[in-house]
VODO-699426 format. One record per residue (C-alpha): x, y, z; residue number from 1. Coordinates in steps of 0.05 Angstrom, whole numbers, padded with zeros to 5 digits. Layout:
<atoms>
X X	Y Y	Z Z	pos NUM
...
</atoms>
This chain:
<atoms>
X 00317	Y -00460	Z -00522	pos 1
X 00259	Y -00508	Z -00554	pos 2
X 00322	Y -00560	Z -00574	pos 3
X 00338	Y -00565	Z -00507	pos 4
X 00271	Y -00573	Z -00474	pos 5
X 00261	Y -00627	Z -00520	pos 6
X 00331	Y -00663	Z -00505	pos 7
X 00312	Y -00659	Z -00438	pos 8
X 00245	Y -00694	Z -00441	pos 9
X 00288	Y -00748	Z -00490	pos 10
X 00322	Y -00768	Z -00433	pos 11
X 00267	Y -00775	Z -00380	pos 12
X 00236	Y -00818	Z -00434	pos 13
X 00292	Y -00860	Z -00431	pos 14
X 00288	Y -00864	Z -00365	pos 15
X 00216	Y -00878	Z -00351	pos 16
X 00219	Y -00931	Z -00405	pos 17
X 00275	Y -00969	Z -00374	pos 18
X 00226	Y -00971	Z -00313	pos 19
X 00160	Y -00994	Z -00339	pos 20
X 00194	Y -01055	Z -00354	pos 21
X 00202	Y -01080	Z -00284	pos 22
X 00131	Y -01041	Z -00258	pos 23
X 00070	Y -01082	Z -00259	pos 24
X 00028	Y -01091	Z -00332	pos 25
X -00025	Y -01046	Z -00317	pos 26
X 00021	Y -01001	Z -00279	pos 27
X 00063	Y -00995	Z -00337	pos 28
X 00005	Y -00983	Z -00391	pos 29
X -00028	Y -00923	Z -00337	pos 30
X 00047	Y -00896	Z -00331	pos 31
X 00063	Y -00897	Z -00408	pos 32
X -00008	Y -00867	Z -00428	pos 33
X -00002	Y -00813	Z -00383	pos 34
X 00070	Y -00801	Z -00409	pos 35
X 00054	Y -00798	Z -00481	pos 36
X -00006	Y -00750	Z -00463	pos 37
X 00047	Y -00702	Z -00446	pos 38
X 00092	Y -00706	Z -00501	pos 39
X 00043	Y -00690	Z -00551	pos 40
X 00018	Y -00642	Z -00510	pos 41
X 00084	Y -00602	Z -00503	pos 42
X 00120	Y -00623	Z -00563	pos 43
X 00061	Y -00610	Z -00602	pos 44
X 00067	Y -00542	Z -00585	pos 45
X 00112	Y -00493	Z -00630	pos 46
X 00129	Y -00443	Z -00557	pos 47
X 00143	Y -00473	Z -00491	pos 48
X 00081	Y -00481	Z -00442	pos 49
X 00112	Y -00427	Z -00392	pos 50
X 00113	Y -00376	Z -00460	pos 51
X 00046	Y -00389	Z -00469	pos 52
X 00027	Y -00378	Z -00397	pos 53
X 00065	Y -00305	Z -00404	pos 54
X 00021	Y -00294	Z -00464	pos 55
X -00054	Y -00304	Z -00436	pos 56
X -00036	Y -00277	Z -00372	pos 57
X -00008	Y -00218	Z -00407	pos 58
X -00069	Y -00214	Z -00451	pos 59
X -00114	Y -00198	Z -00391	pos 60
X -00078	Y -00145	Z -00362	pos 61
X -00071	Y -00106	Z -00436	pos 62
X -00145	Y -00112	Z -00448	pos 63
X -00179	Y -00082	Z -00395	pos 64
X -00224	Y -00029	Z -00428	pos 65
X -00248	Y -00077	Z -00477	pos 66
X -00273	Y -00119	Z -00426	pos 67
X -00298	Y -00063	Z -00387	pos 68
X -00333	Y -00035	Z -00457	pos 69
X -00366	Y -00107	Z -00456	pos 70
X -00401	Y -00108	Z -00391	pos 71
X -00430	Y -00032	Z -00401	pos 72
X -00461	Y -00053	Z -00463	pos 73
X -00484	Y -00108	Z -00431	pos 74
X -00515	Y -00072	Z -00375	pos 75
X -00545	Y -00021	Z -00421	pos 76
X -00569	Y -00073	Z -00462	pos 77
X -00618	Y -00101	Z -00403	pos 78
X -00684	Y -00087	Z -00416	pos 79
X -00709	Y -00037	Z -00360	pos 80
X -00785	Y -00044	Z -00331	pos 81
X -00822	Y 00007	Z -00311	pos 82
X -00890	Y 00007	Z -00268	pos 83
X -00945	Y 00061	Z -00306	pos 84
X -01007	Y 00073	Z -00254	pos 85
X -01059	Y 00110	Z -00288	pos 86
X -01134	Y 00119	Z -00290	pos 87
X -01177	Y 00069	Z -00328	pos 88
X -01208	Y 00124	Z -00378	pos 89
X -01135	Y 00168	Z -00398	pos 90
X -01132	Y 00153	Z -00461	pos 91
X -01061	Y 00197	Z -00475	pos 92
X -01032	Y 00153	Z -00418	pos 93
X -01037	Y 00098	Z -00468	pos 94
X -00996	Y 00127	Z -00527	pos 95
X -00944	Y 00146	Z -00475	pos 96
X -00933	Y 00072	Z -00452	pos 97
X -00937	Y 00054	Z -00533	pos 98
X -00877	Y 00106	Z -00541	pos 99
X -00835	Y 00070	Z -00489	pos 100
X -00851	Y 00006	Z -00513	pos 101
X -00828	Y 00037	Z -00577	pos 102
X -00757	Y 00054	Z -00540	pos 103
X -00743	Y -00012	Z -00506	pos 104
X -00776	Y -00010	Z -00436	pos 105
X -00818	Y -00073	Z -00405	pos 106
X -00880	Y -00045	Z -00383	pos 107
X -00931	Y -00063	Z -00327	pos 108
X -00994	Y -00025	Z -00338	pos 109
X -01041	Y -00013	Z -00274	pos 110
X -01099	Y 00026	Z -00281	pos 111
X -01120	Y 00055	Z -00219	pos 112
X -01188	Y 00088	Z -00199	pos 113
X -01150	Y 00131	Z -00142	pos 114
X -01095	Y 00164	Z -00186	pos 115
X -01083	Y 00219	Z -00138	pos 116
X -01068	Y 00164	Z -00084	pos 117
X -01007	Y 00143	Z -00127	pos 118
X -00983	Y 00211	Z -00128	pos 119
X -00982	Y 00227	Z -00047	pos 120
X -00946	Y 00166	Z -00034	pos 121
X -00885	Y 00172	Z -00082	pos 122
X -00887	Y 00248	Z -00058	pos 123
X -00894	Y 00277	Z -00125	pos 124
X -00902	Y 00356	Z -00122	pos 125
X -00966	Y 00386	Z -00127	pos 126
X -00937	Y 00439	Z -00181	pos 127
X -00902	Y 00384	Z -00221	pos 128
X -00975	Y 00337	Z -00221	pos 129
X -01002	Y 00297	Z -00294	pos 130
X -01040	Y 00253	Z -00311	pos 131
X -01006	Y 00192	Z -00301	pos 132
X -00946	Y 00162	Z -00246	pos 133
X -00889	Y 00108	Z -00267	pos 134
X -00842	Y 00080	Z -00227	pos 135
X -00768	Y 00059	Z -00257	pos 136
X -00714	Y 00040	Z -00220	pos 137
X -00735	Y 00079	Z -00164	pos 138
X -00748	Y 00142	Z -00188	pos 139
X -00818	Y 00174	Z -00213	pos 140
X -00829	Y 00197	Z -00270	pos 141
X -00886	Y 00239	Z -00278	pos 142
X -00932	Y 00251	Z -00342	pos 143
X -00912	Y 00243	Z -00411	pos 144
X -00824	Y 00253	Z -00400	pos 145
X -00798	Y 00227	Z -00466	pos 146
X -00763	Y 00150	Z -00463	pos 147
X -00700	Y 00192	Z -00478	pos 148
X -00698	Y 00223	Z -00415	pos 149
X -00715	Y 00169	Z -00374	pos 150
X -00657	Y 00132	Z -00401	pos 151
X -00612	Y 00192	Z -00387	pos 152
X -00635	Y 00186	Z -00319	pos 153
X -00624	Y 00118	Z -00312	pos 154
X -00548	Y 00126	Z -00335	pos 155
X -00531	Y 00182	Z -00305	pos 156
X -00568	Y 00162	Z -00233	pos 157
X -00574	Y 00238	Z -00205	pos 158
X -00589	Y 00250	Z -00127	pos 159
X -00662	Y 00266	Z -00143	pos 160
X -00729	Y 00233	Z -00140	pos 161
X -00756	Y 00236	Z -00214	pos 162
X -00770	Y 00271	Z -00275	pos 163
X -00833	Y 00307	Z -00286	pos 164
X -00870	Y 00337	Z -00336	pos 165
X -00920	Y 00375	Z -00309	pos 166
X -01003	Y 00373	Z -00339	pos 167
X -01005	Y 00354	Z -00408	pos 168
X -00973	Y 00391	Z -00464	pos 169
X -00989	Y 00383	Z -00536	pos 170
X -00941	Y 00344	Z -00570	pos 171
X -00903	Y 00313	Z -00516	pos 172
X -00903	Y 00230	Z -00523	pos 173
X -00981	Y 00207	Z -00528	pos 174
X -01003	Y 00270	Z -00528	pos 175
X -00989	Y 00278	Z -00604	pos 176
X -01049	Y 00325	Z -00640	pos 177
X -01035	Y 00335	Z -00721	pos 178
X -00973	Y 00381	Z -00720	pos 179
X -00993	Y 00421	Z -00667	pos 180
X -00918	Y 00420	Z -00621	pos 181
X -00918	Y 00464	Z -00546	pos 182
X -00859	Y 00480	Z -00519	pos 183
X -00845	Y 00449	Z -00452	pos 184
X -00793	Y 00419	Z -00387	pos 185
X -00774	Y 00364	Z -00363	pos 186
X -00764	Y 00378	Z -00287	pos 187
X -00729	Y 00341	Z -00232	pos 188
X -00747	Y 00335	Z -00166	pos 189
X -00720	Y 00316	Z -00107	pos 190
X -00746	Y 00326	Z -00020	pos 191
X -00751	Y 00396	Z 00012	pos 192
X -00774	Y 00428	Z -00060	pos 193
X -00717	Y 00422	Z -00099	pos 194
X -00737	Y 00422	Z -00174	pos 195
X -00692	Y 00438	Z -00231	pos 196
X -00694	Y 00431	Z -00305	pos 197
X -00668	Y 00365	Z -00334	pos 198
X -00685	Y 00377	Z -00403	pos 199
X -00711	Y 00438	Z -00444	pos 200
X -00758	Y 00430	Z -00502	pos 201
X -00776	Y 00497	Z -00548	pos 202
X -00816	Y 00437	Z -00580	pos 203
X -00837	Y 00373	Z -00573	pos 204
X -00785	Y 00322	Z -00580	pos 205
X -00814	Y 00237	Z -00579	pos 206
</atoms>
């Protein structure tokens, strides 16, 4: 098959050349440059260009999950930021946003003299209250939820409007004391009351 592609392109040679010589000089010279580009260019070649074609086009269509796998850790790789309103004097707020620093998130720290403000206006439940609000991605997360579940909630983007872990339980992220561990739940929460448990912790869990 290659023999006879290249027999082929012999003879156009053969022909071309017998025409440069009554074409113009700089005619010719464009003519036979452009010529000789495609000679090496095919004949350099050990498969015809069409093979090659069938090859790379076929090379798309068998690696789909790989390029699939590519753009999810891409997307997973993206750094996500997260908004942390808090009161100027909560100390425990600060080793929560040091434990998602810790886990990868950009954080925007505003400390807020009217904390309870924050609260009414993303609608957090007065059962699932703490001592600090965030804001990622558009959900709330309330108190000290560990980075873990936050990115759980990020991937697995649930009808709901955040995570909560309500008042302050010893041991949670930031709210470390000695060894001392409580139990405690991560709660989600969505409109019209509807809270459920995300996560379960018989003890604390960073």
């Amino acid at each position: 098959m290659q023999n006879k592609f290249i027999y082929w392109w012999q003879k156009c040679l053969r022909f071309i050349v017998v025409r440069l010589v009554i074409l113009p000089k700089k005619v010719a010279a464009i003519v036979a440059a452009v010529v000789t580009i495609l000679m090496l260019g095919i004949l350099g070649s050990p498969t015809p260009m069409s093979y090659a074609i069938t090859i790379s086009q076929a090379s798309v269509v068998v690696n789909p999950s790989k390029y699939i796998q590519d753009k999810q850790t891409t997307l997973e790789a993206k750094v996500p930021n997260i908004n942390v309103y808090r009161s100027p004097d909560c100390s425990c707020c600060g080793g929560w946003i040091d434990h998602l620093k810790t886990h990868g998130f950009s954080v925007q720290n505003f400390p807020t003299p009217d904390i309870e403000a924050v609260k009414q206006r993303y609608k957090v439940p007065d059962n699932l209250t703490s001592c600090h609000t965030a804001i990622v991605n558009g959900y709330v997360i309330e108190g000290h939820v560990p980075a873990n579940d936050i990115k759980r909630l990020l991937q697995e983007r649930p009808n709901v409007s955040g995570l909560s872990v309500p008042q302050m339980p010893v041991g949670t992220p930031g709210m470390e004391i000695g060894d001392k561990k409580d139990p405690f739940t991560v709660f989600s929460f969505a409109p019209k009351d509807k809270i459920m448990v995300f996560n379960d912790y018989p003890y604390s869990a960073n």
